[in-house]
C-alpha positions as CSV (number, residue, x, y, z in Angstrom):
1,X,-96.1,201.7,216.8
2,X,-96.5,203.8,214.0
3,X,-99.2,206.4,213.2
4,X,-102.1,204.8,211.2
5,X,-102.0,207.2,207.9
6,X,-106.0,206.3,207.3
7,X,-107.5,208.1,210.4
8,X,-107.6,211.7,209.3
9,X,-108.5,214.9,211.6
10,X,-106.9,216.5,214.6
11,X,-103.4,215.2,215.3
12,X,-102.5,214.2,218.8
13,X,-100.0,217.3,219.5
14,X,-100.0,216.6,223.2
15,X,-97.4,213.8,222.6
16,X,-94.1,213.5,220.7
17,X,-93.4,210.3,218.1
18,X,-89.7,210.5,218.2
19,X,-90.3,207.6,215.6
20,X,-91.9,209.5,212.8
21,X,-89.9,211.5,210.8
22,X,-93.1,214.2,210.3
23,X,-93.5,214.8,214.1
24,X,-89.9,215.1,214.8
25,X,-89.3,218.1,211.9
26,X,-92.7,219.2,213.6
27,X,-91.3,219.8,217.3
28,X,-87.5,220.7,216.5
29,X,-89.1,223.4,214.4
30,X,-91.7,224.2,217.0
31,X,-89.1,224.2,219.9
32,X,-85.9,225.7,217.9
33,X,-84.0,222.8,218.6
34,X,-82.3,219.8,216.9
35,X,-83.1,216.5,216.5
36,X,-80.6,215.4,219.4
37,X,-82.0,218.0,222.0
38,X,-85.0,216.6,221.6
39,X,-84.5,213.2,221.9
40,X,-82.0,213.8,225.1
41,X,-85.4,215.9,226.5
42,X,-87.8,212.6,225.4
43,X,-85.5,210.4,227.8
44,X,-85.6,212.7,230.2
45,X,-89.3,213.3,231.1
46,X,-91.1,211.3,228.3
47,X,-93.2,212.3,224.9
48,X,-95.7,215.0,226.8
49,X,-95.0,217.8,224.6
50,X,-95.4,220.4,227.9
51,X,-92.8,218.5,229.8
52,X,-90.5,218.7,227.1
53,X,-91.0,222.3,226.6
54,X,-90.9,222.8,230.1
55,X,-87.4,221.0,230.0
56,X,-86.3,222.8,227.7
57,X,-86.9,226.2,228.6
58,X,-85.7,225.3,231.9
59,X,-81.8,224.4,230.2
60,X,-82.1,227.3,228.1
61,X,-82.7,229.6,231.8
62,X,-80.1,227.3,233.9
C-alpha cells in the first residue's frame, strides 16, 4: 500500500517502505548501503528500521 501524499507531518521512520522510491534513497543513505543490502536485510527480520540496523551492523562485525 502506498503512502497517502495528503497527510502531511511527522513521517513514520520506525518502518521501512521498500516500495517507495523516497524511503528507500532515505535508509541506503542513512545506513551506507545499497538498495540490495537492504532489501536482503528487509526479508530477513522485516521493515523495523532498528532490526535492520541491528542486522546490519551485525554483518558488517561478523
Amino acid at each position: 500500500m502506498s503512502d497517502d501524499k495528503n497527510k502531511v507531518g511527522q513521517p513514520d521512520r520506525s518502518l521501512i517502505a521498500m516500495g517507495e522510491d523516497h524511503e528507500v534513497s532515505y535508509w541506503t543513505g542513512k545506513f551506507g548501503v545499497d538498495q540490495a543490502t537492504l532489501q536482503r536485510a528487509v526479508d530477513q527480520v522485516g521493515n523495523s528500521a532498528g532490526a535492520v540496523e541491528e542486522f546490519l551492523q551485525g554483518q558488517r562485525a561478523g
